[in-house]
C-alpha positions in Angstrom: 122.6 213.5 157.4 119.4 211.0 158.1 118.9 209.3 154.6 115.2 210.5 154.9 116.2 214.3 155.6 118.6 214.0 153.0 115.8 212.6 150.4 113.1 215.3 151.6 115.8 218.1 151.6 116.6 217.4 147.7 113.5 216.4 146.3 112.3 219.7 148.7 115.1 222.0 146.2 113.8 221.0 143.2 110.2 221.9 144.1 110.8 225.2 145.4 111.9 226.5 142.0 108.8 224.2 140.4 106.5 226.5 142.5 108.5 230.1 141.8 108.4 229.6 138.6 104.3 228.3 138.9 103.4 231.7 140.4 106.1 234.3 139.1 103.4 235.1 136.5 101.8 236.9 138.9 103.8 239.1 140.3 105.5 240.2 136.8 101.5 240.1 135.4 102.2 244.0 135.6 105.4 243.9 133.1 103.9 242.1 130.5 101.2 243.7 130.4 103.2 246.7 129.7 106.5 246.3 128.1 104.0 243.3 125.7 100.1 244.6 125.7 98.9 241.6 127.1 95.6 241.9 128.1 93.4 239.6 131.2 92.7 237.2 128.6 96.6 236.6 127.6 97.7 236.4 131.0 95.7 234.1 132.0 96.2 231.8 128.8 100.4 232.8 129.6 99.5 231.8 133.2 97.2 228.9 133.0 100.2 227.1 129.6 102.2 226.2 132.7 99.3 224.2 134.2 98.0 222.9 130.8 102.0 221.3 129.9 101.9 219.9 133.7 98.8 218.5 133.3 99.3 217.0 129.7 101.8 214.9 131.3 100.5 213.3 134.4 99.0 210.4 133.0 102.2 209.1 131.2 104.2 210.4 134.3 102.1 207.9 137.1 103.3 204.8 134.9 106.5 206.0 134.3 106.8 206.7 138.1 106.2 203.1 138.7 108.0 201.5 136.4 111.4 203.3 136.2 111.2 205.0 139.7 110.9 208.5 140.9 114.5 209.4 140.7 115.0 208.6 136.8 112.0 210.3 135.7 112.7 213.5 138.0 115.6 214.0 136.2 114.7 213.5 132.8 112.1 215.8 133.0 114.2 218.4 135.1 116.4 218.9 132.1 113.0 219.4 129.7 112.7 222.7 132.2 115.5 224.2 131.8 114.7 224.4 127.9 111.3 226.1 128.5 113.4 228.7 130.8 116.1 229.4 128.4 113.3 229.5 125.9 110.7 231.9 128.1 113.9 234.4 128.7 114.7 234.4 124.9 111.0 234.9 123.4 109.9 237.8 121.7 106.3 237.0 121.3 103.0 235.7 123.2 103.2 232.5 120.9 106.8 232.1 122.5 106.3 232.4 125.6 103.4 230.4 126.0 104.9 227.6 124.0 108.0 227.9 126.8 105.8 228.2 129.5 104.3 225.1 128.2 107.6 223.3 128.3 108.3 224.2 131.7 105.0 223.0 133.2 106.1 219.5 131.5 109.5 219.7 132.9 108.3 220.2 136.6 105.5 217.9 136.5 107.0 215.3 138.5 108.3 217.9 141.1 105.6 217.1 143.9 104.6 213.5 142.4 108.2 211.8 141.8 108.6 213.1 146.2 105.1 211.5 147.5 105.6 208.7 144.9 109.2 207.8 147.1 107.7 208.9 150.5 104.5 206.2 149.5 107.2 203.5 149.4 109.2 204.5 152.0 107.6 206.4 154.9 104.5 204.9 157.0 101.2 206.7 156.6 101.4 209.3 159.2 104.6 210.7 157.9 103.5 210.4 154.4 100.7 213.4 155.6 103.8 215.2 157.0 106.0 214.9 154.1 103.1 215.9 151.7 102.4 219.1 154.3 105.9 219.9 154.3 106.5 219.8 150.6 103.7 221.9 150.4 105.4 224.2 152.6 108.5 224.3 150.3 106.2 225.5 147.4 104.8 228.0 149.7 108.7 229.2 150.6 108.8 229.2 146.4 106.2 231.0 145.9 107.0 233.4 148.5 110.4 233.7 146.7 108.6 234.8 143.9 107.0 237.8 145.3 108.9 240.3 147.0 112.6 239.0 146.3 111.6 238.6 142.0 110.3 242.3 142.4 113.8 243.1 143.8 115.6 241.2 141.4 113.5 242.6 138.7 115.5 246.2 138.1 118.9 243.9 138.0 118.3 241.0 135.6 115.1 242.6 133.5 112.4 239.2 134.0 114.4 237.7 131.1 117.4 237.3 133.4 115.5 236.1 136.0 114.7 233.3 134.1 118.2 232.6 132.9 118.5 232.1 136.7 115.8 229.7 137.4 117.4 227.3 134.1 120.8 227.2 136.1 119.0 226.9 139.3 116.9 223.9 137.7 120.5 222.5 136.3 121.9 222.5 139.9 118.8 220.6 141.0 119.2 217.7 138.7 122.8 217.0 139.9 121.6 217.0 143.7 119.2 214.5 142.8 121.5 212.3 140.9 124.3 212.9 143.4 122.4 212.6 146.9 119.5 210.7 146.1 121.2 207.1 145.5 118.6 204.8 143.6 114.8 204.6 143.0 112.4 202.1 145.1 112.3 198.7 142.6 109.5 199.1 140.0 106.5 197.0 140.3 106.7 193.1 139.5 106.4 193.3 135.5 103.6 190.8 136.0 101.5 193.1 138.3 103.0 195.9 136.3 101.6 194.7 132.7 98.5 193.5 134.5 97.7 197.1 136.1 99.1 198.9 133.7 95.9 201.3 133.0 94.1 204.1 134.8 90.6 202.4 134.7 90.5 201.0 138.3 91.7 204.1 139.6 89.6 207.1 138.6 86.6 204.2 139.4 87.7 203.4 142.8 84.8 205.3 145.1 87.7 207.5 147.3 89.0 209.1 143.6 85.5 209.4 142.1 85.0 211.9 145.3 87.2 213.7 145.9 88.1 214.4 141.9 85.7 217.7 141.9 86.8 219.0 144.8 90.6 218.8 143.6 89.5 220.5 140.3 87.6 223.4 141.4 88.6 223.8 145.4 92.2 222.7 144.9 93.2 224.0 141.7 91.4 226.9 142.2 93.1 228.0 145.0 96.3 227.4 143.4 94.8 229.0 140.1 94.1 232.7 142.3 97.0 232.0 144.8 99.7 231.8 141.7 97.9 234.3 139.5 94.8 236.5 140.2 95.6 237.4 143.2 97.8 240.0 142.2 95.4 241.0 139.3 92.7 241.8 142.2 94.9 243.9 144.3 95.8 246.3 141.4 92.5 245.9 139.7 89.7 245.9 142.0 91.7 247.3 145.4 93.6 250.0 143.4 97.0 248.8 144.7 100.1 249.5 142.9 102.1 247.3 141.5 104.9 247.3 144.3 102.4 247.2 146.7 100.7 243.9 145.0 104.0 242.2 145.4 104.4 243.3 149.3 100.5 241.7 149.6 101.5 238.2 147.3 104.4 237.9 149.7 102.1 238.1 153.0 99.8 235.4 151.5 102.2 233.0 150.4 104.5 233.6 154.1 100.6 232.6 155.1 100.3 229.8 153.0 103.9 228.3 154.4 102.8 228.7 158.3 99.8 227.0 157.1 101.5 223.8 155.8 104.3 223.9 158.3 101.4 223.4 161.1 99.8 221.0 158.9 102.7 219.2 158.8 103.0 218.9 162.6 99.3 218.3 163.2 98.2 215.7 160.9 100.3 212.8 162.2 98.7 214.0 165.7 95.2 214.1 164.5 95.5 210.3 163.1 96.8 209.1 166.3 93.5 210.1 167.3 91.4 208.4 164.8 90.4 212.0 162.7 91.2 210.5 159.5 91.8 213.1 156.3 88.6 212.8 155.2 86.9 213.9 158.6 89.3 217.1 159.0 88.2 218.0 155.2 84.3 217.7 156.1 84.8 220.0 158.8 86.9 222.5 157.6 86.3 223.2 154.1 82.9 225.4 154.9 85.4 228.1 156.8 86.8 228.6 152.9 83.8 228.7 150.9 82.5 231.5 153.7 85.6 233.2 153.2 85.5 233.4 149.1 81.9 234.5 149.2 82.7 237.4 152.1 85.7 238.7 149.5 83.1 238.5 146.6 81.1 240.5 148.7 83.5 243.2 150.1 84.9 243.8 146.3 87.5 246.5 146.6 87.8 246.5 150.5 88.9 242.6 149.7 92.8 243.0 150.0 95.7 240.4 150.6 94.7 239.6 154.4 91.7 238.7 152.9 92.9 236.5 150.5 95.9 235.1 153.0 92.6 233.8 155.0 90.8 232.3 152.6 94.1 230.6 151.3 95.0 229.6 154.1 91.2 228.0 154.8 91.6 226.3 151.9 94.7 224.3 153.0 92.4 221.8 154.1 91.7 220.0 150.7 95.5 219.4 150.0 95.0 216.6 152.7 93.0 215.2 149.6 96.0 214.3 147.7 97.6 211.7 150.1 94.7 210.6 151.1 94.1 209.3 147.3 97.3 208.3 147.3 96.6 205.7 150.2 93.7 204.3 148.9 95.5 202.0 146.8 98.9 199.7 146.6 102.2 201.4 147.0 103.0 199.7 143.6 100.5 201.7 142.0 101.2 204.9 143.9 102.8 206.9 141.3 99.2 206.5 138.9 97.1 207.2 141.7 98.7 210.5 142.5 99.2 211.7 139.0 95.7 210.9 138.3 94.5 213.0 140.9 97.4 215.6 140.3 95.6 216.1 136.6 92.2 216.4 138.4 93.6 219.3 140.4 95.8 221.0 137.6 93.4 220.6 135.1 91.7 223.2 137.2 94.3 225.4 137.9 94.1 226.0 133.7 90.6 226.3 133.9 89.7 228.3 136.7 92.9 230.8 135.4 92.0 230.6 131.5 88.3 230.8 132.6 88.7 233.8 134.8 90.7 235.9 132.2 88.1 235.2 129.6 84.9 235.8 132.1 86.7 239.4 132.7 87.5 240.0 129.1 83.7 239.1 128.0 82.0 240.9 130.5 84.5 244.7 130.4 83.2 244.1 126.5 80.0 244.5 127.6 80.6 247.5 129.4 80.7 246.3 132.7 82.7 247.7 135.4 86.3 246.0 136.3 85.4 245.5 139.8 81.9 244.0 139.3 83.3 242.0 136.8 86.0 240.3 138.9 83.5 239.5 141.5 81.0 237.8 138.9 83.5 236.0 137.5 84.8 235.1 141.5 81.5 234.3 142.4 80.7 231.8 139.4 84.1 230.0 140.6 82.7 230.1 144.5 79.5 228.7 143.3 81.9 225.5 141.6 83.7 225.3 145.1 80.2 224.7 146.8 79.0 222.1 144.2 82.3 220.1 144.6 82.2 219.6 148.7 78.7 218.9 148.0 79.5 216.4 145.7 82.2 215.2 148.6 79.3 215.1 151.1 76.8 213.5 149.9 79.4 210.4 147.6 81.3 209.9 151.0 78.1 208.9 153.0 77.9 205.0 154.2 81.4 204.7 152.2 83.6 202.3 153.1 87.1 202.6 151.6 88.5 204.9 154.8 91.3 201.7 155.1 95.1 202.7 153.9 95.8 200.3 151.3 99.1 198.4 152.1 
């Protein structure tokens, strides 16, 4: 096998099950609200302790990425997973679970970052946009797995099983990597490496300061309603049942991973052509912030072909990542992206926590369910618009459009 399929294909494994077990939450939102009481508020919280553990670690996890290498710290923090899944399938209360939950978002936080920390060293610009797109893809396939196929599973193992499963899936993924992928890119120079040790230079450089809002509110929150509220809306606010919820999850996610694939195959097209990331972003991103407010608007009659478009509109800002990513050194690589990768999942726990506590607050106050998602939705569409604002008007006369070197 080509050493570069071969290095895709196992750091591609290991992220599929990161992104299952990101947005199984949603599809078995229905049992725990059931078999544990767990009201909009909970879930969320349950959902967002994933993001709030993966985010908790990024900043330690960019310098670790560059000084021990992407391979080392993938494993290390693979194995801290498959605690929080043999934790999550033995809890018995909410404290338990989120405190697993927790664990696991720590133990797959290097899932995407260790991959397009090794593609940074390895792979020349264009292809870093395809790798990126295509890993992206994987999550998509994983997050499609957790639809549909955890709903079938679901009578057979009970959802503590299937979370037996993902900890010996996990387990399987850590020997792949230590067995096919054979050593890390060398660490930075320890000179350059004690001398640029910090985050300071980073989150100032003008590309970062940027794009940073639009990764928290327009990137995480689409991952935040992709990987939970989705499925809340469609039984909620569309009247769909719970089988029928997971049948709608699968169609967007199966969206989501054309989406990528064709990003995938574009992008290294599109920079041929001079239409840097940037560019494509400025045009596209107004197609998903007209999508979010038409759902708003159509409350009920909003169901998962809705939501697949306006997903897959919002593919557009996960160009954002690489594109950070290539603003500085290859031996700083692995801060730049984690930085940004906080940015982003910092919002995911926001925009989920935040959501489940806007509903709670307002179905106290006597307002209906329905109008009550689409308040809280349109608050969130209002931070989307503010962000690409933001984008607009710091990107004009800038000058840092070069790939650093």
């Amino acid at each position: 096998m080509n050493p570069a399929v071969r290095l895709f294909a196992v750091f591609a494994f290991a992220y599929f099950f990161s992104a299952l077990l990101r947005a199984v939450t949603a599809t078995l939102a229905p049992v725990f609200s059931s078999e544990l009481g767990l009201g909009a508020g909970d879930l969320g919280l349950l959902g967002g302790a994933y993001f709030l553990g993966f985010a908790a670690l990024q900043l330690p996890l960019g310098a670790a990425l560059d000084r021990h290498g992407p391979r080392r710290v993938l494993t290390v923090l693979l194995s801290v997973a498959v605690v929080g899944c043999v934790g999550f399938a033995l809890a018995q209360g909410l404290v338990a679970l989120i405190a697993s939950r927790m664990l696991i978002g720590m133990g797959v936080a290097a899932c995407l970052m260790a991959p397009l920390t090794s593609y940074r060293h390895r792979f020349t610009p264009a292809m870093q946009l395809r790798a990126n797109s295509w890993m992206l893809m994987t999550g998509s396939l994983g997050m499609l797995a957790s639809t549909l196929p955890v709903q079938w599973l679901l009578p057979l193992l009970g959802w503590r099983g299937l979370f037996w499963l993902a900890a010996a899936a996990l387990l399987a993924a850590v020997a792949l990597i230590r067995l096919a992928v054979a050593s890390d890119v060398p660490a930075a120079p320890p000179a350059e490496s004690a001398s640029n040790s910090g985050y300071g230079a980073i989150v100032r450089h003008p590309r970062f300061l940027r794009m940073a809002p639009m990764g928290f509110f327009n990137y995480g929150g689409m991952i935040a309603v992709q990987s939970l509220w989705a499925g809340p809306w469609l039984t909620q606010v569309s009247g769909w049942s719970a089988g029928q919820a997971a049948q709608g999850l699968f169609a967007i996610n199966l969206s989501m991973l054309f989406a990528f694939m064709a990003w995938g195959a574009l992008m290294p097209r599109l920079v041929k052509r001079g239409l840097d990331s940037e560019r494509v972003m400025r045009w596209g991103l107004p197609l998903s912030l007209g999508l979010l407010g038409l759902n708003v608007a159509l409350g009920p009659q909003a169901g998962a072909a809705h939501w697949a478009a306006w997903c897959v509109a919002s593919t557009f800002v996960s160009l954002s990542q690489p594109a950070v990513g290539q603003a500085f050194p290859a031996a700083h690589a692995g801060r730049a992206l984690s930085a940004f990768n906080l940015a982003i999942f910092s919002g995911v726990f926001c925009v989920q926590w935040g959501i489940g506590l806007g509903l709670d607050a307002l179905v106290a106050r006597g307002v209906a369910l329905p109008r009550a998602y689409a308040v809280c939705f349109g608050v969130f569409g209002l931070c989307c618009t503010a962000a690409y604002a933001w984008f607009l008007l710091a990107g004009r006369g800038a000058t840092d459009n070069r790939t650093a070197s």
